[in-house]
C-alpha positions in Angstrom: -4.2 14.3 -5.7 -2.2 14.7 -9.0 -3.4 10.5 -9.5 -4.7 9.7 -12.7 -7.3 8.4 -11.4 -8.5 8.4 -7.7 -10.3 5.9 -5.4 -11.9 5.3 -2.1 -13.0 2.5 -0.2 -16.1 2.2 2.2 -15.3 3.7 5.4 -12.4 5.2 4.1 -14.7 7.5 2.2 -15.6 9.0 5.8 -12.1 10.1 6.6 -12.1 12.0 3.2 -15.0 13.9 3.5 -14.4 14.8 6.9 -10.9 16.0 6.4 -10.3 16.8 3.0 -12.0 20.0 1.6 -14.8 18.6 -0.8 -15.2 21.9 -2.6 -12.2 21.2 -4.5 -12.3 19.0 -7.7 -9.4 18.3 -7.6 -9.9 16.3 -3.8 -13.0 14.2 -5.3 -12.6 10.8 -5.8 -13.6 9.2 -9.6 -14.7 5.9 -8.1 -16.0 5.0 -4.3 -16.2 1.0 -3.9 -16.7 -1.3 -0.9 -20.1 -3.4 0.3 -21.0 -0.1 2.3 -21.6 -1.3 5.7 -19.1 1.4 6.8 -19.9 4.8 4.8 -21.8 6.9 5.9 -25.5 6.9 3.8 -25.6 11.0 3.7 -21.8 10.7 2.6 -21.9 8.4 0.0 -24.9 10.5 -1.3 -22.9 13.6 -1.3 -20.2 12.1 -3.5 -22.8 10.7 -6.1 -24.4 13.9 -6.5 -20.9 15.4 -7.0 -20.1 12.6 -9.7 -18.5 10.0 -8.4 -18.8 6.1 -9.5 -20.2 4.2 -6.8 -19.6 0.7 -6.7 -21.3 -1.6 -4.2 -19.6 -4.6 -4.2 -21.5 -7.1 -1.0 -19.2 -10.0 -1.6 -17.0 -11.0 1.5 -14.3 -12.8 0.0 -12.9 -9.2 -0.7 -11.6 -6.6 1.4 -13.1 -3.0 0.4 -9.3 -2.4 -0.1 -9.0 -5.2 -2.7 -12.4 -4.4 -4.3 -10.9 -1.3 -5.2 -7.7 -2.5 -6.8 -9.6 -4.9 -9.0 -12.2 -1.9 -10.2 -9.1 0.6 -10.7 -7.6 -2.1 -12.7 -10.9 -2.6 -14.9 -10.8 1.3 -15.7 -7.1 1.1 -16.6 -7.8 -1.9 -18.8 -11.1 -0.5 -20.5 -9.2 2.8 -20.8 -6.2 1.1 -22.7 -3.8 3.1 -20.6 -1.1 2.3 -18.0 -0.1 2.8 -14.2 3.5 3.6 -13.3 3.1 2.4 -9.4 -0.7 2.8 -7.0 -0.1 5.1 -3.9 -2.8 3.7 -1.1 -3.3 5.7 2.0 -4.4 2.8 5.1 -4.8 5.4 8.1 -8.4 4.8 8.5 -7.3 1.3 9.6 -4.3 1.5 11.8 -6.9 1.2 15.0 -7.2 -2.6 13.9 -4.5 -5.1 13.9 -6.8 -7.6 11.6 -7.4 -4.7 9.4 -3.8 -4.2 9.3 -2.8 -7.7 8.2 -5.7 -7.6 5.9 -4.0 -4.7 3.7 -0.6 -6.7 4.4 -2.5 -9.7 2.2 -3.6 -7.5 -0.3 -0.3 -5.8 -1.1 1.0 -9.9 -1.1 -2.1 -10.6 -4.0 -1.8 -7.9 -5.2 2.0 -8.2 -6.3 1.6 -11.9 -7.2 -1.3 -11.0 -9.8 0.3 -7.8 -11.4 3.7 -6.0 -12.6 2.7 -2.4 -11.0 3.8 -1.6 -7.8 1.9 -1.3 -5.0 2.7 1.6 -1.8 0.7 1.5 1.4 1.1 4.6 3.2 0.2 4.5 6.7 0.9 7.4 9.3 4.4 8.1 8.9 5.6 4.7 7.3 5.4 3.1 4.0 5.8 -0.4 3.0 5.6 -2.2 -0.8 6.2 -5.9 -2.0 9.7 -6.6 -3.3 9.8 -9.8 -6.1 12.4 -12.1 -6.0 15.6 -10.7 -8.0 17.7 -7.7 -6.9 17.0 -4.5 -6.0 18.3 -0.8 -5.3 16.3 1.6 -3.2 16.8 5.2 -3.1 17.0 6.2 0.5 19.4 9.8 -0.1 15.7 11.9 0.7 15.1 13.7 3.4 11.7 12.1 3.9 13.9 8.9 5.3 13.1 7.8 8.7 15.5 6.8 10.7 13.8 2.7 10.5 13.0 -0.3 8.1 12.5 -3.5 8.1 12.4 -6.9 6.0 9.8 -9.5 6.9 8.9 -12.6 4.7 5.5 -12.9 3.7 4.1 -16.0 2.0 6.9 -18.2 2.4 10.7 -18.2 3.7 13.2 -16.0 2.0 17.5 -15.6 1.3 18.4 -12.1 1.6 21.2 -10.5 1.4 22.0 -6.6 1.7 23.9 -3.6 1.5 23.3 0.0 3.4 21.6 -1.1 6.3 22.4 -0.7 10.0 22.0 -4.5 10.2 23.1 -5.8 7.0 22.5 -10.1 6.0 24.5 -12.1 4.0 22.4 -15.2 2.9 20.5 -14.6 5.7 17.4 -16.8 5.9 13.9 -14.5 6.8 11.0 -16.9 8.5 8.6 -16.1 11.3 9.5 -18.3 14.0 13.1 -17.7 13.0 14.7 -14.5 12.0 12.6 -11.4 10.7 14.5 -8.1 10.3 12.7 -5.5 12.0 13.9 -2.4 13.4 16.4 -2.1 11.4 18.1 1.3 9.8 20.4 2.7 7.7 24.1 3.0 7.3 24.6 6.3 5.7 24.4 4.7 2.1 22.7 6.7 -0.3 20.9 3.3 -1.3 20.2 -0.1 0.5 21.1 -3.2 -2.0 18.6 -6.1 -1.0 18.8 -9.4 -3.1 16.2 -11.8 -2.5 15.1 -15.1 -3.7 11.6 -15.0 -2.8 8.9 -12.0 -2.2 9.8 -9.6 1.1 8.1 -6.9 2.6 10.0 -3.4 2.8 8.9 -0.9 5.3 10.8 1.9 6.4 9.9 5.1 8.2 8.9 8.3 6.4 8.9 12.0 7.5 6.1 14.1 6.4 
């Protein structure tokens, strides 16, 4: 709750209200987006009399999830300011499979359309878009889990790694093939992964 600015999509809006205490400032969201077929009416009128932006958005060529991102991007844009990464919490939507792979596709857009990166927290797991090129990963926290994983998304992918249980060396990632799941960690203080196309990263988180 120390974002600069905060969102909520739809239904998502009815987890927030029904677990976070409202009568804290701090807790509301600035903007609540979605086409509304999931929030509940008395909920969505709480938050508008409490100030919050309410943007119905009936289009379904969108996810809720998505409609958000673009708005949040709007306000950044309008506001001349920047984002140093987007924390999105998906626990509303770990009952559904589709809705799962839905938020896997956004993260995907998303990272193919902007430079900010993208973190989908859900339960006790977290998962972001790495670009082609090479990359280093803090993993010396004690919020590690003890798993992770590297699956292609989009297209096939060459990765190789360092600090992982199950380390690859020009290894080739394609479903059908070889996907990296369960996976873990050597001990390393960071896992080295180079890759020549987009992967997603997921590892277990304690919290």
């Amino acid at each position: 709750f120390q974002a600069k600015i905060r969102c909520s999509a739809d239904g998502g809006t009815n987890v927030l209200f029904t677990y976070v205490p409202a009568s804290h400032s701090e807790y509301l969201p600035h903007f609540i987006a979605g086409d509304f077929d999931s929030i509940a009416p008395i909920i969505k009128e709480f938050y508008q009399c409490k100030g919050c932006d309410v943007f119905c958005r009936p289009d379904q060529d969108n996810t809720d999830f998505t409609k958000c991102l673009n708005i949040l991007l709007e306000k950044v844009q309008q506001s001349n300011s920047s984002l140093d990464c987007i924390i999105a919490h998906v626990g509303a939507s770990q009952r559904r499979f589709d809705h799962q792979m839905a938020n896997i596709n956004t993260l995907y857009r998303f990272s193919k359309s902007s430079n900010v990166f993208l973190f989908i927290i859900m339960c006790d797991n977290v998962s972001f878009i790495l670009p082609a090129g090479e990359h280093e990963i803090d993993v010396d926290s004690a919020l590690r889990g003890k798993w992770c994983s590297l699956v292609p998304i989009g297209s096939s992918c060459t990765v190789t790694t360092n600090g992982l249980t199950y380390n690859m060396t020009n290894s080739v990632l394609e479903f059908g093939e070889l996907v990296s799941t369960s996976n873990g960690f050597d001990g390393s203080p960071a896992v080295k992964i180079q890759n020549d196309r987009p992967v997603l990263w997921s590892m277990g988180i304690k919290i």
